[in-house]
C-alpha positions in Angstrom: -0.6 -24.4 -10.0 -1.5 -22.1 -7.4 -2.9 -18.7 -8.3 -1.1 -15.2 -6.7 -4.0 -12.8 -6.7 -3.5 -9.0 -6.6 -4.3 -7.2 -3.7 -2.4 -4.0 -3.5 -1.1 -1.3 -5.8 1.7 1.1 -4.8 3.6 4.2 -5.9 7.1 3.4 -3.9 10.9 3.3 -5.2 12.0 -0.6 -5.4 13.9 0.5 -1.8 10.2 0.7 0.0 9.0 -2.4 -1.6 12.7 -4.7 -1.1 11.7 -3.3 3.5 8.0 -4.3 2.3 9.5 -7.9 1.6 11.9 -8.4 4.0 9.6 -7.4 6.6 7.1 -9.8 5.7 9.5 -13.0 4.9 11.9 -12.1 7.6 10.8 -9.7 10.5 7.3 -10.8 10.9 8.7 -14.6 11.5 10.6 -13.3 14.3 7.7 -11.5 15.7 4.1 -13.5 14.7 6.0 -17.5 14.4 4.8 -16.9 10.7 5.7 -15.2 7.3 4.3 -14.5 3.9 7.1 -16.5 1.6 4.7 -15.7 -1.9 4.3 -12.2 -2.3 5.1 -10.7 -5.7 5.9 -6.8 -6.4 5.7 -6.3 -10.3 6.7 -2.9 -11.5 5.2 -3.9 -15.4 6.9 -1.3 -17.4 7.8 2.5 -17.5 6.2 3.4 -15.1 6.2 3.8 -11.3 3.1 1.8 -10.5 3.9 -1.5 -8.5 0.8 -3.8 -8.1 1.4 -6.2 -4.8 0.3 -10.4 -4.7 -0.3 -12.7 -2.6 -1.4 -16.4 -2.4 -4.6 -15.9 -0.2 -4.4 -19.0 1.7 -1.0 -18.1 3.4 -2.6 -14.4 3.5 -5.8 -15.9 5.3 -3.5 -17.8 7.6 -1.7 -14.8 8.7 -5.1 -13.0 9.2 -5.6 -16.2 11.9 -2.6 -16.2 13.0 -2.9 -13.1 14.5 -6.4 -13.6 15.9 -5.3 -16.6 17.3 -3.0 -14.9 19.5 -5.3 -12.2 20.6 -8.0 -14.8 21.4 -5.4 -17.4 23.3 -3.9 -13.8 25.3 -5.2 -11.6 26.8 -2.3 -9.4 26.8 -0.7 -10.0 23.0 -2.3 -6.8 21.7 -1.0 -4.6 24.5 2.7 -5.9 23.9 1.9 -5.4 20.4 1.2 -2.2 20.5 4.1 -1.8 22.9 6.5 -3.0 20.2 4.4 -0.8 17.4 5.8 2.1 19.2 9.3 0.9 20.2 9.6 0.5 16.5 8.0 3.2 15.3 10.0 6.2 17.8 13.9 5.1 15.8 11.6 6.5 12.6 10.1 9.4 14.0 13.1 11.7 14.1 13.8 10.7 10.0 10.2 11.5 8.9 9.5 14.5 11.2 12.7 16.0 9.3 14.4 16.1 12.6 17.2 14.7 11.6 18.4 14.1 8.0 20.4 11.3 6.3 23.7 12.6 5.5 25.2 9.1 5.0 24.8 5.6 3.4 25.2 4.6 6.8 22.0 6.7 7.7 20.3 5.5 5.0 20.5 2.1 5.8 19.9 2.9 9.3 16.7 4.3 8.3 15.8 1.6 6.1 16.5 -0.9 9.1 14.3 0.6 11.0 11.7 0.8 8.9 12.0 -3.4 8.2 12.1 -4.0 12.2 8.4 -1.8 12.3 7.1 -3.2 9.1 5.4 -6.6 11.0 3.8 -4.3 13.9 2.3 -1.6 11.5 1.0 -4.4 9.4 -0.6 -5.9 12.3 -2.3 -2.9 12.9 -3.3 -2.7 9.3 -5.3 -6.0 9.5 -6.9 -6.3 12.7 -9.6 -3.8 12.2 -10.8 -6.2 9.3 -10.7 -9.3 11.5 -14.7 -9.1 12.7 -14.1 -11.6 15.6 -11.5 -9.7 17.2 -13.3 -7.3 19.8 -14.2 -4.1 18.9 -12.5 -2.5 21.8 -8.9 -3.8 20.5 -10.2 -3.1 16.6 -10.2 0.4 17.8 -7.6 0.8 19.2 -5.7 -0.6 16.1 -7.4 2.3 13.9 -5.8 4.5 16.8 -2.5 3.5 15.9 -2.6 3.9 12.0 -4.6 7.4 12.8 -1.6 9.0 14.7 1.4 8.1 12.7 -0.2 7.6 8.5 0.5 10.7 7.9 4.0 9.5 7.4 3.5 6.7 5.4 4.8 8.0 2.6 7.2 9.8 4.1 10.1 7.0 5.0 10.4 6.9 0.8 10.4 10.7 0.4 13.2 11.3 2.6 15.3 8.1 1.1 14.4 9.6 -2.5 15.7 13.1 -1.2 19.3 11.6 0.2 19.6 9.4 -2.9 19.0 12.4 -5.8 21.6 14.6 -3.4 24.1 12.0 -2.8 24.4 9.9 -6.5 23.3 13.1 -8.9 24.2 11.6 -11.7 22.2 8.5 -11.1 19.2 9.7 -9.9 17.1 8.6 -12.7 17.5 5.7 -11.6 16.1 6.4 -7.5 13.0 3.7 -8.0 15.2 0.7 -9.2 17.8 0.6 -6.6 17.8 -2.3 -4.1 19.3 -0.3 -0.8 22.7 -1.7 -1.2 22.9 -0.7 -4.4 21.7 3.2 -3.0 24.2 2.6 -0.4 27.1 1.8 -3.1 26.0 5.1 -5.4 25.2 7.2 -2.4 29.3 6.6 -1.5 30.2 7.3 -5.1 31.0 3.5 -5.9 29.6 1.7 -8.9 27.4 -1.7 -8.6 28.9 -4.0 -10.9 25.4 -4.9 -12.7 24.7 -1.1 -13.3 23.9 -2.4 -16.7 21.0 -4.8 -14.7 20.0 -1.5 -12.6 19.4 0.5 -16.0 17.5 -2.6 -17.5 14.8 -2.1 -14.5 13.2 1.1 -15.7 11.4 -1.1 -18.4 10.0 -3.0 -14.9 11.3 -5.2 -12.5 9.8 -8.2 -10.5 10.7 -8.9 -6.8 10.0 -12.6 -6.0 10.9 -14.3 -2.7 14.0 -11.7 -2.1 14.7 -12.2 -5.7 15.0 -9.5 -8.7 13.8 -10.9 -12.1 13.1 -9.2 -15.6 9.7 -9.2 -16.4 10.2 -11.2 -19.3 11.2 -13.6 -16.9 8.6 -13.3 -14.7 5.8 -15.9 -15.7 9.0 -18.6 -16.3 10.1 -18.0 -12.6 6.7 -18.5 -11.2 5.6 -21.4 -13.0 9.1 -23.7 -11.4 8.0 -22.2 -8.4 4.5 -23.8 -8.9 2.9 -20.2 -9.3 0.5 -18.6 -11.7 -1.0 -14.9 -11.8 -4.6 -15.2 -11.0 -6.5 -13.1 -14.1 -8.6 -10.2 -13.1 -12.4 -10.6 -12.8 -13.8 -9.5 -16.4 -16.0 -6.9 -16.4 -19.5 -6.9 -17.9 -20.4 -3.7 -19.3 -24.3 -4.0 -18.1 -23.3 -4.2 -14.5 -24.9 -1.0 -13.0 -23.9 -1.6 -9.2 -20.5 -1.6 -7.3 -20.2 -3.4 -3.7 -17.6 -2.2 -1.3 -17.0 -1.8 2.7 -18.1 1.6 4.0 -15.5 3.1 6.0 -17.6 6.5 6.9 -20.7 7.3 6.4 -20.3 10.8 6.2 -22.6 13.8 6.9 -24.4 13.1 4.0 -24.7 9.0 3.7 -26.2 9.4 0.0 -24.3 11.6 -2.1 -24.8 11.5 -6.3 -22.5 13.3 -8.6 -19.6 12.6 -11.1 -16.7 10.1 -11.2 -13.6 11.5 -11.6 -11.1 8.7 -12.0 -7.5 9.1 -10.7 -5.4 6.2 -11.9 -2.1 8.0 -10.9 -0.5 11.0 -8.4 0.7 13.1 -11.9 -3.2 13.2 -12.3 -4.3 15.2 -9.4 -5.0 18.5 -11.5 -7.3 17.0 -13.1 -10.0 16.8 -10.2 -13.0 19.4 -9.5 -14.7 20.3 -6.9 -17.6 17.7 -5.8 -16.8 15.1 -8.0 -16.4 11.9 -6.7 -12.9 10.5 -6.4 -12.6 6.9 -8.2 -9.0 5.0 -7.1 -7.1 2.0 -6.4 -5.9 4.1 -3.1 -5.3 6.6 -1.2 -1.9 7.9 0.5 -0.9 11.4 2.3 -1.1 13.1 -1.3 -4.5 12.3 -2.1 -5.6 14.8 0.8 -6.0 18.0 -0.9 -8.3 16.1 -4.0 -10.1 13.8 -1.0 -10.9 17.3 0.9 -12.5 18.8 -2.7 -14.3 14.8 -3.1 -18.3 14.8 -2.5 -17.3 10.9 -1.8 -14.4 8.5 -2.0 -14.2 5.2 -3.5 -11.4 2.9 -3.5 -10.6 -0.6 -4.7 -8.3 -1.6 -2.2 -8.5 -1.0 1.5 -9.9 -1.8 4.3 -11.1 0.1 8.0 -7.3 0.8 8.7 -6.6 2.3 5.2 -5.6 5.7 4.5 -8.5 6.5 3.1 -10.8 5.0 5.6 -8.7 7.4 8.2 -9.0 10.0 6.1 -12.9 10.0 5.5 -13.6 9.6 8.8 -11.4 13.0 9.7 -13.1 14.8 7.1 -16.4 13.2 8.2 -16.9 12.4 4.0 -18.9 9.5 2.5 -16.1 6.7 1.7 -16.4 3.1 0.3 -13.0 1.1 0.2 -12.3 -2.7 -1.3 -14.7 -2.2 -4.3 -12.3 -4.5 -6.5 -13.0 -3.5 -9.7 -14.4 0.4 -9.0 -11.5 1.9 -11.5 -12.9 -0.6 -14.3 -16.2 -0.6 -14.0 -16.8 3.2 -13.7 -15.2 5.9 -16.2 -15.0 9.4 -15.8 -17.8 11.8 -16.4 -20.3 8.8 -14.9 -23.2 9.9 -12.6 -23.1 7.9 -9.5 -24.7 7.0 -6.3 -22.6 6.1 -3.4 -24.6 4.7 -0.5 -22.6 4.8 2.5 -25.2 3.0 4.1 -25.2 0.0 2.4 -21.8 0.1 0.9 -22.7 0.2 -2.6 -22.0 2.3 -6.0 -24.7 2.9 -8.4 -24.7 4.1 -11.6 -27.0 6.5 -12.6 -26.0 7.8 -16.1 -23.0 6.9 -18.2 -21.2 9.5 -19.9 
C-alpha cells in the first residue's frame, strides 16, 4: 500500500478545491508534461476545514520536473512567468470587484479561469523551495506570489457572494457544491442528487475527480492501492520545534506566549504580542499577524502567505514546523529563533 501524507490544510468551499484538482490532474499536464493523479481533499465532518494529500513521490517528481526544465532552458521560467500573467489578467477584473458575476455563465467563466492559472501559480508556489534552482529565478518567483496573494482568497469570496445571492434558499449549502451543481442552483434548477449535496455537510472526500462519503473513504483508497499515512506522534517531553525561517525580523529572538489559532472564527481571541501558532496563514490572518511578536506555521514554505507576509511586516516567522499546533498549546512561553529556525519551549502553561 502506498501511504498519502498530509501536506496542506484549507478553509475553501468544495468549488475552490474541485479548480484545485482539476488544475493539478488536468491543466498542469498540458502545461508541465506531468500531473498529480493522488491528491485527496477530505472535509472530515461539520466543519469547513479541508486537509490536502499527496503521495510524496509523484509530489517530489513534480518538484523535478519543474527544475528539470529550468536547468535544460534557459528561457522556461521567463515563458512561465509570461503565462502566470496571461492567466492571471482574465481573473483580475473578478477579484479587484471590477466586474461582478451576475450569471452561471460568469461563474463558470470565472472558475475557468481560475483552473487555466492554477498550474502557473503553483509553479511559482514551489520554486522558491527548490535550493538548486538559482536564486535570481527563486526570486523572482517570490515576486510573483508578492503582487497578486492578496487575492488568494478572494476567487472563493466572490463565487461564495454570487452563489448566497443567486440560490438563497440553498446557501447553506455554498461549500458542498461541485460548480455545476452552483451553476444548476444559481439558474434556479435542482440537481437531481440534492439529497447527495445535503449528505456533504457531515464531510465529503474528493478523490481523482471523484466525490465519496467519508464513510467510504478508507474502502475507496484501499482498491486504489492507497492508505492515509498517520501523523507523527507527539512526545510530550519534546521541548524544541524545527521549521524554515522565512524572515528573520527586526528582532531574530523574540520570547513570549503561544496563542494557538486552529480556525478563522478564532481570530478574537488573539492579544497583542503573543505569538501566533497555525497550520497557515491566508489574507485574513493579517490584522492578528500585524498584532504577532512572531509567526509560526506548520505548513508553508518561502512562497507562503505567511512567508510574504512576515517579510512585509519585517516580523520573526518560522513556516513548515509539522507538528507546531500539537506540540505547543496556548498560554506556553516560547523562543522563536529566526536564526536557526527553531521553537523553544521555555515554560508550559
Amino acid at each position: 500500500m502506498i501511504e498519502l501524507s498530509k501536506v496542506y490544510t484549507r478553509e475553501y468551499s468544495l468549488n475552490a478545491f474541485w479548480c484545485w484538482d482539476e488544475g493539478e490532474r488536468i491543466e498542469l499536464n498540458a502545461f508541465l508534461g506531468t500531473h498529480l493523479q493522488n491528491v485527496l481533499f477530505w472535509r472530515e465532518g461539520k466543519t469547513n476545514k479541508v486537509s490536502v494529500w499527496y503521495e510524496l513521490e509523484e509530489y517530489k517528481q513534480w518538484e523535478k520536473t519543474i527544475e528539470q526544465h529550468i536547468r535544460n532552458d534557459s528561457n522556461w521560467f521567463e515563458e512561465a512567468a509570461k503565462k502566470f500573467w496571461e492567466t492571471w489578467n482574465p481573473i483580475l477584473p473578478f477579484v479587484k470587484k471590477e466586474r461582478v458575476i451576475r450569471t452561471s455563465g460568469d461563474m463558470l467563466e470565472d472558475y475557468y479561469n481560475w483552473r487555466r492559472f492554477w498550474p502557473h501559480m503553483s509553479v511559482m508556489m514551489i520554486v522558491p523551495d527548490i535550493s538548486t534552482i538559482p536564486e535570481k529565478i527563486r526570486s523572482e518567483a517570490i515576486r510573483l506570489r508578492e503582487e497578486t496573494q492578496d487575492y488568494s482568497d478572494v476567487g472563493d469570496e466572490v463565487y461564495i457572494e454570487w452563489f448566497q445571492q443567486a440560490a438563497p434558499k440553498y446557501a447553506h449549502l455554498v461549500n458542498v457544491v461541485t460548480p455545476e451543481e452552483g451553476a444548476q442552483l444559481g439558474e434556479g434548477k435542482i440537481p437531481s442528487r440534492l439529497h447527495q449535496i445535503e449528505e456533504r455537510l457531515n464531510g465529503w472526500a474528493l478523490w481523482r475527480g471523484k466525490l465519496y462519503s467519508t464513510s467510504q473513504l478508507v474502502d475507496v483508497l484501499r482498491q486504489d492501492g492507497f492508505v492515509l499515512g498517520k501523523e507523527e506522534k507527539i512526545n510530550a517531553t519534546h521541548h524544541r520545534l524545527r521549521g524554515v525561517t522565512a524572515c528573520k525580523g527586526k528582532e531574530s529572538i523574540v520570547q513570549g506566549p503561544v496563542r494557538l489559532i486552529a480556525r478563522k472564527g478564532h481570530f478574537s481571541s488573539f492579544r497583542e504580542g503573543e505569538i501566533l501558532v497555525t497550520e497557515f496563514t491566508s489574507p485574513d490572518f493579517v490584522p492578528i499577524m500585524k498584532k504577532s511578536s512572531a509567526i509560526i506555521t506548520e505548513e508553508g514554505g518561502l512562497g507562503s502567505h505567511a512567508a510574504i507576509v512576515s517579510r512585509e511586516m519585517n516580523k520573526p516567522c518560522i513556516v513548515g514546523t509539522a507538528n507546531a499546533t500539537r506540540l505547543l498549546k496556548n498560554g506556553d512561553i516560547v523562543e522563536v529563533d529566526a536564526v536557526n529556525g527553531t521553537v523553544r519551549i521555555l515554560k508550559r502553561a
